[in-house]
OpenMM code with the backbone's topology and positions (N, CA, C; nanometers):
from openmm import Vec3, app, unit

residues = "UNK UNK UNK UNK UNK UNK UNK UNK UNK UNK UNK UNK UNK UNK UNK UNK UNK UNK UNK UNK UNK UNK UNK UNK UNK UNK UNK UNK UNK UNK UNK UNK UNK UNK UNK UNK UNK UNK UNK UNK UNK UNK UNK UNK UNK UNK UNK UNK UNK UNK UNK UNK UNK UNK UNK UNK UNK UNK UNK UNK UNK UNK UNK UNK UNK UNK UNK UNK UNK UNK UNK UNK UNK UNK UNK UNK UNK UNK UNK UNK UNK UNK UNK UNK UNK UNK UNK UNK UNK UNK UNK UNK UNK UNK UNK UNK UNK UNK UNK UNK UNK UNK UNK UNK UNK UNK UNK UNK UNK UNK UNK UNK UNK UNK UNK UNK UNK UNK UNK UNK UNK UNK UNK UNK UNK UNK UNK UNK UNK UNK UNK UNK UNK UNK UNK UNK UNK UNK UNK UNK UNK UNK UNK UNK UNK UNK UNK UNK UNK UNK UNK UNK UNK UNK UNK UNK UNK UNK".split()
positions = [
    Vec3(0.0487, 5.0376, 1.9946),
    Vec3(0.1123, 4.9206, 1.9360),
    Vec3(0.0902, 4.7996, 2.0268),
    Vec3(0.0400, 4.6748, 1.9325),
    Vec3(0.0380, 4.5983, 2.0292),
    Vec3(0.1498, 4.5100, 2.0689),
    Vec3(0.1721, 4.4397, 2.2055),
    Vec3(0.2575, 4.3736, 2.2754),
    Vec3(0.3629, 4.2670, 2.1754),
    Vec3(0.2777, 4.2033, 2.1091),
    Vec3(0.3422, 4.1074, 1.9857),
    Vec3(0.3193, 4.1447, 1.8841),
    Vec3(0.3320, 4.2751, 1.8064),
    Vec3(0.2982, 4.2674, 1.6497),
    Vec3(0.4125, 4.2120, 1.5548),
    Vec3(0.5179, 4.1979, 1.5865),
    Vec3(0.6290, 4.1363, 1.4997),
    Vec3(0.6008, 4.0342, 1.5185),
    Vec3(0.5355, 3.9856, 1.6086),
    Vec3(0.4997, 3.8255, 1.5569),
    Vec3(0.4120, 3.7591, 1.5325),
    Vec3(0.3210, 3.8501, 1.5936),
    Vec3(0.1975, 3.8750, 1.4884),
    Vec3(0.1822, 3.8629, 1.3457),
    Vec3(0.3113, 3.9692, 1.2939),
    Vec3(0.3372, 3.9889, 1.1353),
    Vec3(0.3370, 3.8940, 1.1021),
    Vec3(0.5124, 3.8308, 1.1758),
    Vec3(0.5528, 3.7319, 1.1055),
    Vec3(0.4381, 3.6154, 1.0706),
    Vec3(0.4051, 3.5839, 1.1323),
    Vec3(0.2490, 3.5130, 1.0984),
    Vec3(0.2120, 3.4819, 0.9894),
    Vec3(0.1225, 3.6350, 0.9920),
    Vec3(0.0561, 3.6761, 0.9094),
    Vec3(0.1360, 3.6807, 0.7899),
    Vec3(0.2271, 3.7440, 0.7961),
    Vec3(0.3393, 3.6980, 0.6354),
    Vec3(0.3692, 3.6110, 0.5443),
    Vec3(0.3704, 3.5417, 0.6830),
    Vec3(0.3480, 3.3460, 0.6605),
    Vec3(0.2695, 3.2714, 0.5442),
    Vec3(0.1476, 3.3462, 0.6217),
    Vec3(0.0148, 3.3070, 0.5585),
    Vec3(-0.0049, 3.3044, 0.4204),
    Vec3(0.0290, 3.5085, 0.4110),
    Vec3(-0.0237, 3.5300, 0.3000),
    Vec3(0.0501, 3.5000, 0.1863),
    Vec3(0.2262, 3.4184, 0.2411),
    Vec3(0.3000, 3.4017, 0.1339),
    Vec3(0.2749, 3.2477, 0.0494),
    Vec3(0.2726, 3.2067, 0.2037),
    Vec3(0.2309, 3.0248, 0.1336),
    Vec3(0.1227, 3.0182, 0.1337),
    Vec3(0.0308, 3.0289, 0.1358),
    Vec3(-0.1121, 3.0328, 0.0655),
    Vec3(-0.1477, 2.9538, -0.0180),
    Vec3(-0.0823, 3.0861, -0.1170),
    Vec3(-0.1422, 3.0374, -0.2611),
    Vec3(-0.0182, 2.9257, -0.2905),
    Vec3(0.0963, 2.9294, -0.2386),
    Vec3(0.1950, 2.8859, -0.3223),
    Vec3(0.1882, 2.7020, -0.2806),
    Vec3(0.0960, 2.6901, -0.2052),
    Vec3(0.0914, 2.5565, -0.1348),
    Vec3(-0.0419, 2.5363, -0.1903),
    Vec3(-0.1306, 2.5836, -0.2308),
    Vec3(-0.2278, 2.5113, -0.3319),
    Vec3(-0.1653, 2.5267, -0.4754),
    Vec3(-0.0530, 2.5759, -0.5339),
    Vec3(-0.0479, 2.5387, -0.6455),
    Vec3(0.0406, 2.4117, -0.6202),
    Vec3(0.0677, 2.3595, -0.5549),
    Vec3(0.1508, 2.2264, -0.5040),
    Vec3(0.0907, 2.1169, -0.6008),
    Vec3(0.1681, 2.0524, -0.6563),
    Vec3(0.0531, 1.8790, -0.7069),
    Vec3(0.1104, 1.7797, -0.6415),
    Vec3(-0.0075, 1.6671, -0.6528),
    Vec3(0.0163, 1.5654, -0.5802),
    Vec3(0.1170, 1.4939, -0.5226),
    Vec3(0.2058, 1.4989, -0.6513),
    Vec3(0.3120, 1.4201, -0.6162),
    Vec3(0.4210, 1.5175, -0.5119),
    Vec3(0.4123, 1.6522, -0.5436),
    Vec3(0.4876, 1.6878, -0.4460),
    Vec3(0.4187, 1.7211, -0.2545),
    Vec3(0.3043, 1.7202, -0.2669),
    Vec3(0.2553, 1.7320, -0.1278),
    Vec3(0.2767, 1.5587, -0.0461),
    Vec3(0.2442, 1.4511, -0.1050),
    Vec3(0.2232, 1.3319, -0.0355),
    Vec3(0.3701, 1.2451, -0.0597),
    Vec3(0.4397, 1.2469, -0.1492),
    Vec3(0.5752, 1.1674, -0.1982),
    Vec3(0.6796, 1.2221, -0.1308),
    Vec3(0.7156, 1.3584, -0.1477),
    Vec3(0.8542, 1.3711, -0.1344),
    Vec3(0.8434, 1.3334, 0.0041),
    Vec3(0.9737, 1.3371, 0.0755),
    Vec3(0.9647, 1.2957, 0.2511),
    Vec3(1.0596, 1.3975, 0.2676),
    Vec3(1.0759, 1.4513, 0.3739),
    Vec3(1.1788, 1.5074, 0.4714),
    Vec3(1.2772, 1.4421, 0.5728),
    Vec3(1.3907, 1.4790, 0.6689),
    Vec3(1.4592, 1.3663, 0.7144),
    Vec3(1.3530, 1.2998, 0.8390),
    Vec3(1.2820, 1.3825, 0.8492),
    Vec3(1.2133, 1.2791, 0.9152),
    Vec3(1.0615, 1.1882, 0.9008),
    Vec3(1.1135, 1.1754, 0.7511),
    Vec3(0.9803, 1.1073, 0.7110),
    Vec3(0.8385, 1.1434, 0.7167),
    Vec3(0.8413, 1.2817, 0.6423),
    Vec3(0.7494, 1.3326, 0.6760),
    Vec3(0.7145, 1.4073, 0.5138),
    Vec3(0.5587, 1.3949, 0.4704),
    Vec3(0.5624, 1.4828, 0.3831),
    Vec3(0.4886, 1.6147, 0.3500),
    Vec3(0.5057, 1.6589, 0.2270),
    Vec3(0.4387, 1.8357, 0.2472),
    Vec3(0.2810, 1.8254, 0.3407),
    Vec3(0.2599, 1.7307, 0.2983),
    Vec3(0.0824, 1.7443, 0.3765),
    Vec3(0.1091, 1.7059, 0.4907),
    Vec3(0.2032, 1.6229, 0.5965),
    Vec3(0.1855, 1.5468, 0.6948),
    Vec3(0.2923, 1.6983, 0.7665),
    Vec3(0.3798, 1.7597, 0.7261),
    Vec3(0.4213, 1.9076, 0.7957),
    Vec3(0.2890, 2.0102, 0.8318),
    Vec3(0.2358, 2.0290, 0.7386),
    Vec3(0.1003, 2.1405, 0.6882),
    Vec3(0.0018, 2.0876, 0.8277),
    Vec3(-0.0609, 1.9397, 0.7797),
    Vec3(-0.0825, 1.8593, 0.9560),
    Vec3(-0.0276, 1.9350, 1.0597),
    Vec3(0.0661, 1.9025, 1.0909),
    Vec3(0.1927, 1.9083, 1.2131),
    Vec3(0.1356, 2.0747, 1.2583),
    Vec3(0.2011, 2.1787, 1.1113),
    Vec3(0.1658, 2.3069, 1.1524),
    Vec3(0.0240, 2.2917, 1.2373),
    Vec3(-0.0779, 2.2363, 1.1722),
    Vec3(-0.1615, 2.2945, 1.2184),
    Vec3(-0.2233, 2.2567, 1.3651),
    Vec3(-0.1769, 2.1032, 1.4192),
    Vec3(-0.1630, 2.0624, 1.5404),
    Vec3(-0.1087, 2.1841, 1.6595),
    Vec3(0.0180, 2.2465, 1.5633),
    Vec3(0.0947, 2.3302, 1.6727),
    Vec3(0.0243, 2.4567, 1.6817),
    Vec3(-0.0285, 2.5040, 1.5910),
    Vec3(-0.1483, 2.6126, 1.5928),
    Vec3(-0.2214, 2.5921, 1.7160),
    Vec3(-0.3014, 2.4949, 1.6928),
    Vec3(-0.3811, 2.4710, 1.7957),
    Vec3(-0.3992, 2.4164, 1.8937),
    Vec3(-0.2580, 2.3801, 1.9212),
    Vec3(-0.1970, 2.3155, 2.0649),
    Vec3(-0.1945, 2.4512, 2.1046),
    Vec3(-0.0860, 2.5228, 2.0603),
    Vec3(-0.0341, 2.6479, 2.0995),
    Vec3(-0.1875, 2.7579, 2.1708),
    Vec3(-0.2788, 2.7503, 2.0807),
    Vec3(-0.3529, 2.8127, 2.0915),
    Vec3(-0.4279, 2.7592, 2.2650),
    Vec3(-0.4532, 2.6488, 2.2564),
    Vec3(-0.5192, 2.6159, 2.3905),
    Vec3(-0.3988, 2.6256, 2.4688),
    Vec3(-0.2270, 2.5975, 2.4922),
    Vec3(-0.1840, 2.6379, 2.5762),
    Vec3(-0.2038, 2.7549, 2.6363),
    Vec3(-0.2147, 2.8697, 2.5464),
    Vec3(-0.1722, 3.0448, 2.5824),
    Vec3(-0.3352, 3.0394, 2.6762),
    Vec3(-0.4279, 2.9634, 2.6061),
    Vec3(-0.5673, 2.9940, 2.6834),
    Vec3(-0.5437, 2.9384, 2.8483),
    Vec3(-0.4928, 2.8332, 2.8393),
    Vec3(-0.4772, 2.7613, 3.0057),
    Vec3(-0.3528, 2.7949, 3.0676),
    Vec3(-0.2696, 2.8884, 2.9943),
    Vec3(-0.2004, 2.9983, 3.0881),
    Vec3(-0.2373, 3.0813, 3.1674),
    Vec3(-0.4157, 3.1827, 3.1126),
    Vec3(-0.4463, 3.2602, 3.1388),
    Vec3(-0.5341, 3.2401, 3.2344),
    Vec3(-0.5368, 3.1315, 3.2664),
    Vec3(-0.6058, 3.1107, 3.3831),
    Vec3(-0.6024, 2.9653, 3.4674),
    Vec3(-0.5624, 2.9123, 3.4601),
    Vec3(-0.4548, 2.7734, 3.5251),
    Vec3(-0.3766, 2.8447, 3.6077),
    Vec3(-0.3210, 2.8018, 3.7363),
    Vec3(-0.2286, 2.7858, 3.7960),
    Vec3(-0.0985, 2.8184, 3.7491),
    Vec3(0.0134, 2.8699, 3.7746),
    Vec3(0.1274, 2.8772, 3.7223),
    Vec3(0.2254, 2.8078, 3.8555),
    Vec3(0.2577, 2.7086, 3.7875),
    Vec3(0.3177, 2.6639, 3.6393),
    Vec3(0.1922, 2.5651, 3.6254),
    Vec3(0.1844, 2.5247, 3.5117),
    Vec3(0.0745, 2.4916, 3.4533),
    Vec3(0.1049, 2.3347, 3.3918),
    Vec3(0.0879, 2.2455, 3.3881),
    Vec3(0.1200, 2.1386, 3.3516),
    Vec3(-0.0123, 2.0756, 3.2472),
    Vec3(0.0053, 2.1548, 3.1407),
    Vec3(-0.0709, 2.1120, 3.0217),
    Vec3(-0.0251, 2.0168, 2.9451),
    Vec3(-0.1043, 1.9282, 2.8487),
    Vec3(-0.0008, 1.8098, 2.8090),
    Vec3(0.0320, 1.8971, 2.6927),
    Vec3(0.1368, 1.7864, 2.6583),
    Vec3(0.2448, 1.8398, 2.5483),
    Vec3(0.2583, 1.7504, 2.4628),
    Vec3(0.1960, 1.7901, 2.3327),
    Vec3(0.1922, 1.6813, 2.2604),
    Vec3(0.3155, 1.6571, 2.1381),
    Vec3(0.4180, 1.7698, 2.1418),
    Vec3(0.5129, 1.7731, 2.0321),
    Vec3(0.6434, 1.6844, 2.0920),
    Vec3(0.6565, 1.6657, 2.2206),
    Vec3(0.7667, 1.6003, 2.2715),
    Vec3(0.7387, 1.4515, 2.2975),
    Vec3(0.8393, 1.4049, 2.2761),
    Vec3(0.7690, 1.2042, 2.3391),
    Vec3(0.7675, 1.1466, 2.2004),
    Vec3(0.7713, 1.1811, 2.0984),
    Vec3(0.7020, 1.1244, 1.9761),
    Vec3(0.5588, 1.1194, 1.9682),
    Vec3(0.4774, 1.2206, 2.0259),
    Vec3(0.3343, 1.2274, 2.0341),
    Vec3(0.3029, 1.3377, 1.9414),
    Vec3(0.3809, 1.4003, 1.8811),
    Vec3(0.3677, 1.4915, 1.7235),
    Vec3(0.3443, 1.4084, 1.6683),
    Vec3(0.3989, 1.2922, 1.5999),
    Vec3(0.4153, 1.1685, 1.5495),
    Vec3(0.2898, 1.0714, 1.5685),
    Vec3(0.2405, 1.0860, 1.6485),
    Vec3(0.1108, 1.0069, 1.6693),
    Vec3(0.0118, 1.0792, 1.6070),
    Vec3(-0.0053, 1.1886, 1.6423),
    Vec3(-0.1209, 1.3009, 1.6349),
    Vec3(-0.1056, 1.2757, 1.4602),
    Vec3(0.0297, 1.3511, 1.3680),
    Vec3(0.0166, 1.2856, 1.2323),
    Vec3(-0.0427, 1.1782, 1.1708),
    Vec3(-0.0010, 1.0582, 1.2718),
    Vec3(-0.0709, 0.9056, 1.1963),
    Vec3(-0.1880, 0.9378, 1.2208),
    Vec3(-0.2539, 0.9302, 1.3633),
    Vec3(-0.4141, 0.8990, 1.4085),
    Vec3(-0.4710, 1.0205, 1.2987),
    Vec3(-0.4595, 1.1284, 1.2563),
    Vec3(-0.4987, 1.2128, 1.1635),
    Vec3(-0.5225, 1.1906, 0.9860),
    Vec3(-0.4305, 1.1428, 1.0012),
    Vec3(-0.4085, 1.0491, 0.8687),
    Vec3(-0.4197, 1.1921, 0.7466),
    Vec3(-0.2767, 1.2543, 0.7566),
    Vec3(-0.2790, 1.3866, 0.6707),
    Vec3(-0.2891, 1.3397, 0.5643),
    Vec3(-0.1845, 1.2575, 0.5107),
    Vec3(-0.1911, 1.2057, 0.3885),
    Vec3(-0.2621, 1.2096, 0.2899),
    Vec3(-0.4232, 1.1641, 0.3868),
    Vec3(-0.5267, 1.1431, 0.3371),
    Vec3(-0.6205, 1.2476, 0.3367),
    Vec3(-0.5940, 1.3691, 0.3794),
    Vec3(-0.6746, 1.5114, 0.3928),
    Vec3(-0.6993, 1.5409, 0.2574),
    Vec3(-0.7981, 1.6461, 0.2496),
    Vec3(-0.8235, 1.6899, 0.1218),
    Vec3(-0.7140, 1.8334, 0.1378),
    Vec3(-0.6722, 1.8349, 0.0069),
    Vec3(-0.5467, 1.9462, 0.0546),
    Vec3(-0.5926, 2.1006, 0.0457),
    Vec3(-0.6997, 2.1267, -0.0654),
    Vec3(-0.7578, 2.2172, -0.0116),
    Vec3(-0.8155, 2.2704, 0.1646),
    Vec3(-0.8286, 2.1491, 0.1898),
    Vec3(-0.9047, 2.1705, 0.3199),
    Vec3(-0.8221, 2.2460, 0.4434),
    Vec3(-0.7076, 2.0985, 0.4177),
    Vec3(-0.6038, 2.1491, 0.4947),
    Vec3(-0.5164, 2.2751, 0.4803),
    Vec3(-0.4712, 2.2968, 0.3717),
    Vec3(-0.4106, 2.4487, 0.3677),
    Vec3(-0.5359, 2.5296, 0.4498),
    Vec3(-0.6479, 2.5392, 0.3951),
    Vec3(-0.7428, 2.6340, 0.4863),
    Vec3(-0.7471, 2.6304, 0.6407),
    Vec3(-0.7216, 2.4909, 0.6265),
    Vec3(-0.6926, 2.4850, 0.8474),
    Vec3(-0.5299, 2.5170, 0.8703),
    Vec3(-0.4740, 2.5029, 0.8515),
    Vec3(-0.3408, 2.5745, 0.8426),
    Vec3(-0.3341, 2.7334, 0.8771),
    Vec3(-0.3796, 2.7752, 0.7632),
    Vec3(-0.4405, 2.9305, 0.7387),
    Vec3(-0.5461, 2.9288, 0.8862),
    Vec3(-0.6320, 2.9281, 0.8998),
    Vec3(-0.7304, 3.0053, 0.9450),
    Vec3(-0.6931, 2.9279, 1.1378),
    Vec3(-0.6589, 2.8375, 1.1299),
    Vec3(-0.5814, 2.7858, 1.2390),
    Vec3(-0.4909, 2.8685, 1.2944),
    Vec3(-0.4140, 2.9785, 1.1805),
    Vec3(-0.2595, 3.0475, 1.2577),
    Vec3(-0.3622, 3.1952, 1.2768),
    Vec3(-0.4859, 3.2144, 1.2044),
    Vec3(-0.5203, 3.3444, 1.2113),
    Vec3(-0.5783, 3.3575, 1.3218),
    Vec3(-0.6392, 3.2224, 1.3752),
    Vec3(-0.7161, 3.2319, 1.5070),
    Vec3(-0.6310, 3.2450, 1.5906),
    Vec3(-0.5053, 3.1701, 1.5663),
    Vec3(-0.3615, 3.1706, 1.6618),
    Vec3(-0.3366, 3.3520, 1.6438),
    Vec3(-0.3470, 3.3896, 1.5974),
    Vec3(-0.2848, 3.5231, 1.6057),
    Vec3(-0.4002, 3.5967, 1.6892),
    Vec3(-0.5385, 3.5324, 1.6885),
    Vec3(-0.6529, 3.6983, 1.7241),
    Vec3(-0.6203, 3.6840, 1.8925),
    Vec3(-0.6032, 3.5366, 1.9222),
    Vec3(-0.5586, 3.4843, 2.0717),
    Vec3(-0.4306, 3.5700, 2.1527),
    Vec3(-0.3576, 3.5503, 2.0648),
    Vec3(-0.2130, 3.6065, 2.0525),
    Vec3(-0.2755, 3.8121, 2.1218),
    Vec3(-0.3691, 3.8045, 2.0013),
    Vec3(-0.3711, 3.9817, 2.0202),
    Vec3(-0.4537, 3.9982, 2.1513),
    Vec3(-0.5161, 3.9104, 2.1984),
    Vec3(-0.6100, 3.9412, 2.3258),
    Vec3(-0.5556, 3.8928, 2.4742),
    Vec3(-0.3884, 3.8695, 2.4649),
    Vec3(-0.3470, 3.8141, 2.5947),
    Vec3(-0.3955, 3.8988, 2.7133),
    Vec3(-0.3836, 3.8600, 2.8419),
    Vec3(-0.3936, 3.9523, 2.9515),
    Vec3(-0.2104, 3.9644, 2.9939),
    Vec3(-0.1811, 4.1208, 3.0118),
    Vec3(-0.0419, 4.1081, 3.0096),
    Vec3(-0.0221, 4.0645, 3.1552),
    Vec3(-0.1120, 4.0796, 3.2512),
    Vec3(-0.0699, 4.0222, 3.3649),
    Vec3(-0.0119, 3.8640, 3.3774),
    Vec3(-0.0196, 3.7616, 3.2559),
    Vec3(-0.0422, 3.6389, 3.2444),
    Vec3(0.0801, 3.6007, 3.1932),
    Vec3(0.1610, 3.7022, 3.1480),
    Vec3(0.2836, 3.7080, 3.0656),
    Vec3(0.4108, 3.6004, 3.1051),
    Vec3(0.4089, 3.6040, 3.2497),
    Vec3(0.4779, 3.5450, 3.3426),
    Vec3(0.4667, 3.4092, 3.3534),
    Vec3(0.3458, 3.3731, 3.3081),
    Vec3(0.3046, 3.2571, 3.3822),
    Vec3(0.3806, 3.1201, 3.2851),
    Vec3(0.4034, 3.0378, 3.3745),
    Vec3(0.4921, 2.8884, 3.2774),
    Vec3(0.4206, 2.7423, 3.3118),
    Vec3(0.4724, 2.6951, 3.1758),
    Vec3(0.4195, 2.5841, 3.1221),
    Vec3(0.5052, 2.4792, 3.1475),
    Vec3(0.5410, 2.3771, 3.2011),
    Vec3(0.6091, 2.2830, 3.2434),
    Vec3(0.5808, 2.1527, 3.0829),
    Vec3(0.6634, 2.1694, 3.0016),
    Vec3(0.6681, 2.0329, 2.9138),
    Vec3(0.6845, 1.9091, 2.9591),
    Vec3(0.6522, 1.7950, 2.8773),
    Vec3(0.6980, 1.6756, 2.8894),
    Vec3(0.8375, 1.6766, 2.9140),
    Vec3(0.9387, 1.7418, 2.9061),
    Vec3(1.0615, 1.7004, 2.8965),
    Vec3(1.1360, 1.8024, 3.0993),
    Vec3(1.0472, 1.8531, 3.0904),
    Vec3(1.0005, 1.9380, 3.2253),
    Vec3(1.0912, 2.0740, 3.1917),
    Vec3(1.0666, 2.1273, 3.0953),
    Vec3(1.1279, 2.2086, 3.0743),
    Vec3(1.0278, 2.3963, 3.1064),
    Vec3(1.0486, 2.4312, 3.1352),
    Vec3(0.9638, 2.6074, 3.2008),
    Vec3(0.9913, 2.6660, 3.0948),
    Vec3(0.8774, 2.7210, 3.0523),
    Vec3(0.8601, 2.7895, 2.9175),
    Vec3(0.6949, 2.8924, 2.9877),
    Vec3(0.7372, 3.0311, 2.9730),
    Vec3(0.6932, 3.1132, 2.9941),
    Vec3(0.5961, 3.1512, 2.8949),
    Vec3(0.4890, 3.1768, 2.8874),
    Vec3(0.3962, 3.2187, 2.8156),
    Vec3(0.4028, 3.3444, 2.7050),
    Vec3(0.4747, 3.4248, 2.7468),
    Vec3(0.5579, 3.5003, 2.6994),
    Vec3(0.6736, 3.4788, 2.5695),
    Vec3(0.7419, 3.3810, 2.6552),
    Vec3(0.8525, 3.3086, 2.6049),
    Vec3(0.8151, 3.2238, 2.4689),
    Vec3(0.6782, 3.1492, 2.4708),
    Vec3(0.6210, 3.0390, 2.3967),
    Vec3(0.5607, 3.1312, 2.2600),
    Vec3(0.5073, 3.2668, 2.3234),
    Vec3(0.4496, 3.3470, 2.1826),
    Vec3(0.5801, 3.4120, 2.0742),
    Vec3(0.6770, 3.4556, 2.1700),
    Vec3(0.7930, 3.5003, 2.0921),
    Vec3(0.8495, 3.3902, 1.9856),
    Vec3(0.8436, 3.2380, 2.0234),
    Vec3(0.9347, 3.1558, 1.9994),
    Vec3(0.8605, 3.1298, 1.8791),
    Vec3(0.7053, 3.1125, 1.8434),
    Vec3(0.6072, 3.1033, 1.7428),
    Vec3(0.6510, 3.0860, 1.5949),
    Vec3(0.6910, 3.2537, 1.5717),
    Vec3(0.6885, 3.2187, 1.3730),
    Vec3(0.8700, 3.1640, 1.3965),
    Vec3(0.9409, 3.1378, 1.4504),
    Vec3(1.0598, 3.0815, 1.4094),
    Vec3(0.9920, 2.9145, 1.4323),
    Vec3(0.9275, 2.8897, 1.4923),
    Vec3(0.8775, 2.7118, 1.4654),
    Vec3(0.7849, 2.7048, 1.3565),
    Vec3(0.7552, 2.8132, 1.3300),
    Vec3(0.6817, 2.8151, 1.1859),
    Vec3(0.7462, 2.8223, 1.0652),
    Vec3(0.8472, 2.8972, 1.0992),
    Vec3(0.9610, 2.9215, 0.9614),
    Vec3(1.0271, 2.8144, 0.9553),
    Vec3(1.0700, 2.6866, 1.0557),
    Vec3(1.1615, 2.6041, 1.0247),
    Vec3(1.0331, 2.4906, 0.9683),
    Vec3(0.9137, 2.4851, 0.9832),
    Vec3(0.8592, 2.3817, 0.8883),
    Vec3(0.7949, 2.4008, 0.7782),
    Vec3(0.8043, 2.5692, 0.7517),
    Vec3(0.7883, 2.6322, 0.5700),
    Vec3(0.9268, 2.6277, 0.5286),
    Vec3(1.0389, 2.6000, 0.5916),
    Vec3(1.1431, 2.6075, 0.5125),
    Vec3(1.1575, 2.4537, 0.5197),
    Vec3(1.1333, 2.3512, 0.5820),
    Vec3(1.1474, 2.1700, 0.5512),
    Vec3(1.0436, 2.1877, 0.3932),
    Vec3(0.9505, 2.2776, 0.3837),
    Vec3(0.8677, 2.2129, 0.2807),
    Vec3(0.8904, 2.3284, 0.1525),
    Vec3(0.9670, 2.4117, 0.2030),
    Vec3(1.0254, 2.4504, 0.0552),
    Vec3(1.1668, 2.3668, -0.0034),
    Vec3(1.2353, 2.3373, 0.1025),
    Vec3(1.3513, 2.2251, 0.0975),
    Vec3(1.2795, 2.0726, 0.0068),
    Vec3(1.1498, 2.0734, 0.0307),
    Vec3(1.1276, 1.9656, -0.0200),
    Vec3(1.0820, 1.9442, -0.1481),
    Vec3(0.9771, 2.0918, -0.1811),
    Vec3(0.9429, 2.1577, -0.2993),
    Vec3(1.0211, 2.1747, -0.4448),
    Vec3(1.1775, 2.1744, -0.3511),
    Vec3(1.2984, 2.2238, -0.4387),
    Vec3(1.3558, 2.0867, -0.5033),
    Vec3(1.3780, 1.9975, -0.4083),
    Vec3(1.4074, 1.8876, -0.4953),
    Vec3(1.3905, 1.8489, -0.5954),
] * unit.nanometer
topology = app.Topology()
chain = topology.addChain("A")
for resn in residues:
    res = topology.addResidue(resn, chain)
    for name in ("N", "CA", "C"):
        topology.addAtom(name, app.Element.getBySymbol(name[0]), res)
């Protein structure tokens, strides 16, 4: 069994649930509705997939960086928020993006399955200077994933 498969799953669960259910989305509900923080279904889907692949190059410059590791951090500061505009989700093709979403969390997961457990230990110093263990950062994963499939089923529902 491997080290993370429950969150692994959860993931993967993820995936295979919103999928399809986020390309049957129409326009008006991916780019209009907003969330409280002004944000909409495509500019979250964005976001996810920023954190995919933030996440993904953190766990990599855990595994071999220095510990503690002072990688930038782009979700704290209002620099999530930047990364959205300069991206310009809005304007993505939404096919596209669900597919980077998707194949973004699957690569996040093959990463996930190939840690070195010796590396487990090792911490990441945030913008806010907060120590977050490498370990700590993979566990914490599908619950930051579940709270921005549940902003965009919250938003779906309206």
């Amino acid at each position: 069994m491997k080290l993370f498969e429950k969150e692994v799953q959860e993931v993967l669960s993820i995936i295979d649930e919103w999928e399809q259910r986020l390309m049957k989305l129409d326009e008006l509900a991916i780019t209009q509705k907003q969330n409280r923080q002004n944000r909409t279904v495509k500019q979250i889907v964005g976001h996810m997939v920023d954190s995919a692949t933030n996440n993904t190059h953190r766990i990599i410059h855990l595994q071999y960086q220095e510990s503690p590791c002072h990688y930038p951090d782009y979700a704290n500061l209002g620099n999530n928020d930047r990364w959205i505009a300069i991206q310009n989700y809005n304007k993505e093709e939404w096919y596209n993006l669900v597919q980077l979403w998707k194949y973004s969390n699957i690569h996040l997961v093959h990463v996930i399955n190939n840690i070195k457990s010796e590396c487990l230990e090792n911490i990441w110093i945030s913008a806010l200077d907060t120590k977050i263990s490498l370990k700590d950062m993979i566990i914490d994963y599908p619950r930051h994933l579940k709270l921005h499939i549940s902003e965009i089923s919250e938003l779906i529902e309206k």
